[in-house]
C-alpha positions in Angstrom: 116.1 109.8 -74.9 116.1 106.2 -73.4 112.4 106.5 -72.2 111.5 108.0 -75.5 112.5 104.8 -76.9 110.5 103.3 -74.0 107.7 104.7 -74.6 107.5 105.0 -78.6 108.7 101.3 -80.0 105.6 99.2 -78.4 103.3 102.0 -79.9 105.1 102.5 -83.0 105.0 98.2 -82.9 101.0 98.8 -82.0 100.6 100.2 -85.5 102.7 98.4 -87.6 101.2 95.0 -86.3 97.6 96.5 -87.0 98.6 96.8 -90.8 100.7 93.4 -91.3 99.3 91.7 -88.1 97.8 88.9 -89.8 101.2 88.3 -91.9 103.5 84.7 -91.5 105.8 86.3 -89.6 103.6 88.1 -87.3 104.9 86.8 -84.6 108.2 86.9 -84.7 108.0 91.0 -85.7 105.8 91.0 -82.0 108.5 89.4 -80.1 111.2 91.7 -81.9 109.2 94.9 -81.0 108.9 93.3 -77.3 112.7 92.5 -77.3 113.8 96.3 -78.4 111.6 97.8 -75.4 113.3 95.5 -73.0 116.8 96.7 -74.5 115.5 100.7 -74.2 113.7 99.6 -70.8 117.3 98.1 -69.8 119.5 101.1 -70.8 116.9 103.6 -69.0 117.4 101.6 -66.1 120.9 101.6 -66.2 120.9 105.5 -66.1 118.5 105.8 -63.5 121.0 103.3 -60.9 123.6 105.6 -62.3 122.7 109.2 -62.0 119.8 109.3 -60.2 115.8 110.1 -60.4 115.1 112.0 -64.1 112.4 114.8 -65.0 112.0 114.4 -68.8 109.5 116.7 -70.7 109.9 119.7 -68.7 108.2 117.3 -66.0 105.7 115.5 -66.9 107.8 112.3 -67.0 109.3 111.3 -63.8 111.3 108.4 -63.5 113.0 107.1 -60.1 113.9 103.4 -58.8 110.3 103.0 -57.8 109.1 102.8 -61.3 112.3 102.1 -63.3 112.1 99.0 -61.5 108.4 98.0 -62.7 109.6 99.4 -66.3 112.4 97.0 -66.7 110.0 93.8 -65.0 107.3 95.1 -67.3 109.3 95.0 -70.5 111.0 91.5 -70.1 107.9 89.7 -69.1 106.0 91.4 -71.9 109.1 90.0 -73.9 109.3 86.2 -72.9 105.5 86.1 -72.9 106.0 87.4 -76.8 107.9 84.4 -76.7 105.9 82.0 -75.6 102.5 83.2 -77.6 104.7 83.1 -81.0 104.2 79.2 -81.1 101.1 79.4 -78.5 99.1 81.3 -81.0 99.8 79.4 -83.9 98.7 76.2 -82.8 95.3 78.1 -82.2 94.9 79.2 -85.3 95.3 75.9 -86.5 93.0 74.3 -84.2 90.7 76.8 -86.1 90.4 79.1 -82.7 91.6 82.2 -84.5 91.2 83.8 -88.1 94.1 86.0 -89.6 92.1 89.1 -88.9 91.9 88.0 -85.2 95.7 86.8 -85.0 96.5 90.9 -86.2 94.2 92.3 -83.7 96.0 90.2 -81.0 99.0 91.2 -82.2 98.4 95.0 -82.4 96.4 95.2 -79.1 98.7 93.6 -77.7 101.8 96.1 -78.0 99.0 98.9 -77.4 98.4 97.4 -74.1 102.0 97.4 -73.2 102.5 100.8 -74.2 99.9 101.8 -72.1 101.0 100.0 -68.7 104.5 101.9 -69.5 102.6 105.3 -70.4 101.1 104.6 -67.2 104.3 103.7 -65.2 106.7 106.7 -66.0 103.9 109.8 -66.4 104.3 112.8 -63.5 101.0 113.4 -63.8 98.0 112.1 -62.0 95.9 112.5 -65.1 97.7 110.8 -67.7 98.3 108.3 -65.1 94.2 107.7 -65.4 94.0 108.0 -68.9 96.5 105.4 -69.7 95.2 103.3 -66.9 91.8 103.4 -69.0 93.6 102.3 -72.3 95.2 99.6 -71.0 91.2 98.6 -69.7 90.1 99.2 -73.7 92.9 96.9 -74.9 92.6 94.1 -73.0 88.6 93.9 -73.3 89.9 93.4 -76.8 92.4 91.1 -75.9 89.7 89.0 -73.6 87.3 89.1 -76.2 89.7 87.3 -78.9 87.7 83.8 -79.2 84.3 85.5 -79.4 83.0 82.7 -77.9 79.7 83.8 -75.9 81.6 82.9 -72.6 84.8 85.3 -74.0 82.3 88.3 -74.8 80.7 88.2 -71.2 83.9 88.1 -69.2 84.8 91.0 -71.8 81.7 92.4 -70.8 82.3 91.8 -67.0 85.2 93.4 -67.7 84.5 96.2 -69.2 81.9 97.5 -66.7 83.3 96.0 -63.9 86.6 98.2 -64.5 84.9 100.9 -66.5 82.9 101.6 -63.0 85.7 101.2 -61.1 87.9 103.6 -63.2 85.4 106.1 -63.0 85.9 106.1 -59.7 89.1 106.7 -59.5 88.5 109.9 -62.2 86.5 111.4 -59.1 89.4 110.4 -57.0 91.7 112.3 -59.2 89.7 115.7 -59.3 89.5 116.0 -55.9 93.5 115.4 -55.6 93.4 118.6 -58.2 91.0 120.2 -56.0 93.1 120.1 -53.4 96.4 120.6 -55.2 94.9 123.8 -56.8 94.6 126.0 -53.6 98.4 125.6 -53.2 99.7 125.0 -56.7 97.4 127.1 -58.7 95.2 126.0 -61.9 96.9 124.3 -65.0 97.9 120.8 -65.8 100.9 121.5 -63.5 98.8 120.8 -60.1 98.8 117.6 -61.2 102.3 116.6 -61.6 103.4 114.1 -58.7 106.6 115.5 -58.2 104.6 119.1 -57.2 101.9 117.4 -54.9 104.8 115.7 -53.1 106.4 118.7 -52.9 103.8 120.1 -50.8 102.1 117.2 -49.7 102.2 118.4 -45.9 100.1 121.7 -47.0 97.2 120.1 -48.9 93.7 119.8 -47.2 93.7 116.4 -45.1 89.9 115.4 -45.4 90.0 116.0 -49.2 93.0 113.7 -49.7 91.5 111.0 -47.4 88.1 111.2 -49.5 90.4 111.4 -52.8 92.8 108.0 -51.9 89.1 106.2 -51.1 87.7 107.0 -54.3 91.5 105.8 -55.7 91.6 102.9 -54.0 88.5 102.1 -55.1 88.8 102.6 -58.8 92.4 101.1 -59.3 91.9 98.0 -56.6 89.2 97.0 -59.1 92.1 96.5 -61.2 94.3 95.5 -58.8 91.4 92.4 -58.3 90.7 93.2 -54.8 88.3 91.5 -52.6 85.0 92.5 -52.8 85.9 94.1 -56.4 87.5 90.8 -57.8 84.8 89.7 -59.5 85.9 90.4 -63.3 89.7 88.7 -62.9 89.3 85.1 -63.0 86.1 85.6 -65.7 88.9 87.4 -67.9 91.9 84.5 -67.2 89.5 81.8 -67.9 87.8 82.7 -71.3 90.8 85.0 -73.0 94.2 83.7 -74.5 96.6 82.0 -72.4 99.4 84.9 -73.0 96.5 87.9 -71.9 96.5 85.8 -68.5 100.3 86.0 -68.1 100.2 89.8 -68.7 97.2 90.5 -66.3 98.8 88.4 -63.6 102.1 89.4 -63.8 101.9 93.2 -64.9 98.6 95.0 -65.1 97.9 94.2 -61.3 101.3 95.8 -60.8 100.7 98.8 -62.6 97.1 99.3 -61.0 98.7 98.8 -57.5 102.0 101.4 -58.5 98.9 104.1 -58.8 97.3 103.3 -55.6 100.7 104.0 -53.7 101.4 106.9 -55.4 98.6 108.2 -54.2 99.3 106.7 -50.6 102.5 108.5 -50.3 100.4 112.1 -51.1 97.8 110.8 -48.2 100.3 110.4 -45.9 102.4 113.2 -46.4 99.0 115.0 -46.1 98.0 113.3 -43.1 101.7 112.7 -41.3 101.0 109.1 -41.0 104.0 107.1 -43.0 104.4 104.2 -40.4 101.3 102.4 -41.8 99.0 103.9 -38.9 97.3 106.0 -40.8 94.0 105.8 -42.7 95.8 104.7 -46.1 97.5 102.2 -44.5 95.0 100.7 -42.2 92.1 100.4 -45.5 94.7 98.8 -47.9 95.7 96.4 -45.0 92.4 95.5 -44.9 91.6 95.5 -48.5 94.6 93.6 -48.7 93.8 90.9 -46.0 90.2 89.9 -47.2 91.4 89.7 -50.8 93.8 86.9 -49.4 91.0 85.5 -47.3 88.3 85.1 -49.8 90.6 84.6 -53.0 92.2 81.1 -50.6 88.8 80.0 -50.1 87.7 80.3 -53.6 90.6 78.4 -55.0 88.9 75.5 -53.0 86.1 75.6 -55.6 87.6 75.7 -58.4 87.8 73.4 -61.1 89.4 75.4 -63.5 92.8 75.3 -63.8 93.1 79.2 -65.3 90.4 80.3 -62.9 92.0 79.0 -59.5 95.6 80.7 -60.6 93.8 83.6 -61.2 92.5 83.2 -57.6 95.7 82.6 -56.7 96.7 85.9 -58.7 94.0 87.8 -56.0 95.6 86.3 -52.8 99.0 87.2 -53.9 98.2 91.1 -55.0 96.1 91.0 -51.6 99.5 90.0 -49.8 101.4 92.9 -51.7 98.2 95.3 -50.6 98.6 94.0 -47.2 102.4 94.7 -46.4 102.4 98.4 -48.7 99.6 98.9 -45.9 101.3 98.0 -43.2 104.3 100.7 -44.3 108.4 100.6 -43.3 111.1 100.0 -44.3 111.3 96.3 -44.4 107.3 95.7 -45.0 108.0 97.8 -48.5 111.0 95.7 -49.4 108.5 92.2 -48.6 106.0 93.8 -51.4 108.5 94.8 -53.4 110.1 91.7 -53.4 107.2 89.5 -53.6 105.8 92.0 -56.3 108.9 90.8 -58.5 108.3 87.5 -57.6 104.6 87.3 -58.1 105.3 88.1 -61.8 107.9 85.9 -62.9 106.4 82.7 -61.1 102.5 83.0 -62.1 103.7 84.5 -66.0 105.4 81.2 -66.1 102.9 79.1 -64.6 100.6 80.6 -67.2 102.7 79.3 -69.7 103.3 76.0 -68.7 99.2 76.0 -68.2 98.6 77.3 -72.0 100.6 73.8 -73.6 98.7 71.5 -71.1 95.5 72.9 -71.7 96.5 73.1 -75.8 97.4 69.3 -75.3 94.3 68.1 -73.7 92.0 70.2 -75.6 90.1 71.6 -72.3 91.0 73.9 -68.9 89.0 71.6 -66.8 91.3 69.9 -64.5 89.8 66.7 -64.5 90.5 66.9 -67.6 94.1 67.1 -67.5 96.0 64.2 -66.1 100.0 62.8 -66.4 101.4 65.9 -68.2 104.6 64.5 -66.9 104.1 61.0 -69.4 102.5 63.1 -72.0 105.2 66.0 -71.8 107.9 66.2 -68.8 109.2 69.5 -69.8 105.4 70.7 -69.7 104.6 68.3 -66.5 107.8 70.0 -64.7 107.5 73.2 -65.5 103.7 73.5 -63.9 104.5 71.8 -61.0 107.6 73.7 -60.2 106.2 76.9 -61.0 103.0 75.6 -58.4 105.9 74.9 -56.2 106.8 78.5 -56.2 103.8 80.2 -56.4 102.8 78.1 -53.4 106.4 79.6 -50.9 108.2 76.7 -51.1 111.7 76.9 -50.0 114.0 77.8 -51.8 112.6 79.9 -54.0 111.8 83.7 -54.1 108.4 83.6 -53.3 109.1 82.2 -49.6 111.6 84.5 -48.8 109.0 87.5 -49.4 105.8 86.1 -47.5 108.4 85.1 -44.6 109.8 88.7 -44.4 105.8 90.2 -44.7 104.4 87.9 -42.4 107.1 87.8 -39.8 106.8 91.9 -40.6 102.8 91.2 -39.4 103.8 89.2 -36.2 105.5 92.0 -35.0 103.4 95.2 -36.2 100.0 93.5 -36.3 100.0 90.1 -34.5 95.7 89.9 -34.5 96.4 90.0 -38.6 98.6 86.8 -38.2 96.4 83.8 -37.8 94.3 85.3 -41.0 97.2 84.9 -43.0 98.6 81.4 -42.1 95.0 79.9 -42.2 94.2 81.5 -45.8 98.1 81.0 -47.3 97.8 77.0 -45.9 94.4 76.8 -47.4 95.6 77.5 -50.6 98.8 75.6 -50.3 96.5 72.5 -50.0 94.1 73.2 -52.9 96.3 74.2 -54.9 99.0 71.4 -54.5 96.0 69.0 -54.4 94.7 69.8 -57.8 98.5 70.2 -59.9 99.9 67.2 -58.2 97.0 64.5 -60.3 97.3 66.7 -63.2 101.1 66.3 -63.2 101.6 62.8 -62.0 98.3 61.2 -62.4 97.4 57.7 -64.6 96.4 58.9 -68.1 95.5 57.2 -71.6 97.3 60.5 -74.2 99.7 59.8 -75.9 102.8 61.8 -76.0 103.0 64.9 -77.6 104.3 65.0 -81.2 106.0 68.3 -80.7 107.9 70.0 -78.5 107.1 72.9 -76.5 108.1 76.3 -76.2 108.8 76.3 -72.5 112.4 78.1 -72.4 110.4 81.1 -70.7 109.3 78.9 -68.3 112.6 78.0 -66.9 114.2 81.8 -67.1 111.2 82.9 -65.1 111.8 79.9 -62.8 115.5 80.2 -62.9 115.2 83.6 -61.8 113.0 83.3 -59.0 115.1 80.5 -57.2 118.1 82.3 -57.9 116.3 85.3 -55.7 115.2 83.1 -53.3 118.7 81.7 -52.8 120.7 85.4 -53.3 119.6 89.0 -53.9 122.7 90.7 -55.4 123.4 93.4 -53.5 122.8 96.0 -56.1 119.3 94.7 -57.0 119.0 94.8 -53.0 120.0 98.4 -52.7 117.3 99.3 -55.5 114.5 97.5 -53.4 115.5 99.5 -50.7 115.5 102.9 -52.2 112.3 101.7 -53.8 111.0 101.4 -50.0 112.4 104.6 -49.1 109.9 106.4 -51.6 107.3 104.5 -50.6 108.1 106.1 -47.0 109.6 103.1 -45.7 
């Protein structure tokens, strides 16, 4: 029942806000429909730590701590970022930004989009899972689009085709994996069900599940953002509303990347390669290590302030890429972990970026100076959010690159230096750019109003408070997580 709840109130939300989107209280009905999926997220994870993986709908839902636990981080960012845009996209539409008509599009698309990357999460079958994948892609070239500003409709474009391509891909992928799966399973919608290809995972044809997972990793790393099929991610950050980058950071890369191992753990089973040695493994290790490579470099360049996190957004998801590749037991804990961390830092970095780029009326970085005179809470909030992002001790995010790199010392030393170089090359762009917009000389005045940053802080709060202790019950859920993962 719970994940009915999960499922239906973001959609049922989808159509009520495309009828009275464009209402007063618009907002607050978007953050309510937000806050009832993370209470219905919350209780189906509370069953799930309690009784165990669940088939629902004679199968063709599986839930288990893999994806409860991306359901319940989905559903509260997509909450606090509900937050944040309430007064975020008000002050657009008085800057004259947005119309009405826009503001209930935004609204609407928006729950749509979350209802998709939850569709997506908790379907058994590999075909849903691609169908939802590609309506999460339609409602956020909406979303990207909002401004319809000539530099919003080609990154919508860019977008679109860039991902439309790349989703196409991984249809191909997915018909091979029911190629496959038909010689043992039979015809139907049923080979498709996860559950039933892991089920016989060791008896399905090795060559077509190593040309199926290329053709997968293909078509969902283009939505992951990986290196060389990046090219659509920080176009999209840039030129759509500041909430869309949150949600692209901190979930859809996650969602895209929960499909890619799923498949992974059907190659491998395939192959009998779970140790990270096998072909999987070894291509999203090196997907995974270039993304981090070229993504630090091109923060260097940048002059954008959305554009380089979303840079930063591609060297982190290459990180995750990297230590899922690498495989075990404490390589999938790293991702996991840094996959959780990842999201709450750059969702609230986001955030903190959408009032100082409000303020100073551009995203240009030179453009942006002495947020701390202007607004402290606003000035604090980026530069301890870049503080995370960037593995500073204490908080979360250098607890899970120290456990995947120390992981890649000791599994795959020639990978080392590659990461150190890249991850200090963007710890000194990116500190070198946030530090003058933070605490440089500026001419603004102070702001008049005061900020809706409380989703800042709980993101922020949160990822400290991992970084200091991980109760041992969210611990033990990483680790089960791991062990599906065939750590």
């Amino acid at each position: 029942m719970e994940l009915y709840w999960v499922l239906g109130i973001p959609l049922a939300g989808g159509l009520f806000l495309a009828l009275w989107g464009s209402r007063e209280h618009a907002p607050e009905i978007n953050a309510l429909f937000s806050l009832l999926t993370l209470i219905a997220a919350g209780l189906l994870t509370a069953r799930i730590v309690e009784e165990g993986p669940i088939m629902v709908a004679d199968g063709w839902f599986f839930i288990d701590s893999f994806n409860v636990f991306l359901v319940a981080l989905t559903a509260f960012v997509a909450f606090t970022t509900a937050l944040f845009s309430r007064p975020y996209m008000r002050i657009e539409r008085e800057h004259g930004r947005l119309t009405a008509t826009r503001l209930r599009l935004y609204h609407s698309s928006y729950q749509i989009f979350i209802a998709a990357m939850l569709l997506a999460l908790t379907t058994n079958n590999m075909g849903i899972l691609w169908v939802s994948m590609e309506g999460a892609t339609l409602a956020t070239v909406l979303l990207v689009s909002l401004y319809r500003t000539p530099a919003s409709l080609e990154a919508a474009w860019k977008y679109f085709i860039l991902c439309g391509v790349g989703i196409a891909q991984a249809l191909f992928g997915t018909i091979l994996l029911y190629f496959a799966a038909e010689k043992i399973l039979g015809s139907g919608g049923t080979a498709l069900l996860w559950t039933h290809l892991n089920g016989v995972k060791e008896q399905l044809e090795p060559t077509v599940l190593q040309l199926a997972f290329v053709f997968l990793l293909v078509g969902y790393g283009t939505k992951v953002g990986l290196a060389p099929l990046h090219n659509w991610l920080p176009d999209a950050h840039a030129e759509g509303p500041t909430p869309i980058s949150a949600v692209l950071s901190g979930l859809l890369l996650n969602v895209a990347l929960y499909a890619v191992m799923r498949s992974k753990v059907l190659v491998d089973g395939a192959l009998g390669t779970g140790d990270g040695n096998g072909m999987a493994g070894n291509l999203m290790m090196g997907f995974g290590l270039l993304s981090v490579v070229v993504a630090a470099f091109l923060i260097k360049r940048q002059t954008d302030v959305k554009r380089m996190f979303a840079y930063s957004s591609i060297e982190h998801m290459g990180l995750v890429t990297f230590a899922f590749g690498m495989g075990g037991a404490v390589a999938s804990f790293a991702g996991l972990l840094h996959m959780t961390m990842h999201s709450l830092t750059k969702s609230a970095i986001f955030f903190a970026v959408g009032h100082a780029t409000q303020s100073a009326g551009t995203q240009a970085m030179d453009g942006i100076r002495g947020l701390i005179r202007t607004n402290p809470t606003i000035g604090w909030g980026l530069m301890l959010g870049t503080i995370a992002i960037l593995g500073v001790p204490p908080f979360g995010v250098f607890a899970s690159e120290f456990l995947i790199i120390t992981t890649a010392m000791h599994q795959h030393p020639w990978a080392t230096p590659f990461l150190l170089i890249a991850l200090g090359v963007a710890f000194a762009s990116i500190f070198g750019k946030v530090q003058p917009m933070v605490f440089g000389e500026t001419t603004l005045p102070r702001l008049p109003y005061q900020p809706a940053l409380m989703p800042v802080f709980i993101h922020l709060g949160l990822v400290l408070m991992l970084g200091l202790f991980v109760p041992p019950y969210l611990a033990d859920w990483y680790r089960q997580a791991a062990a599906l993962l065939g750590g």
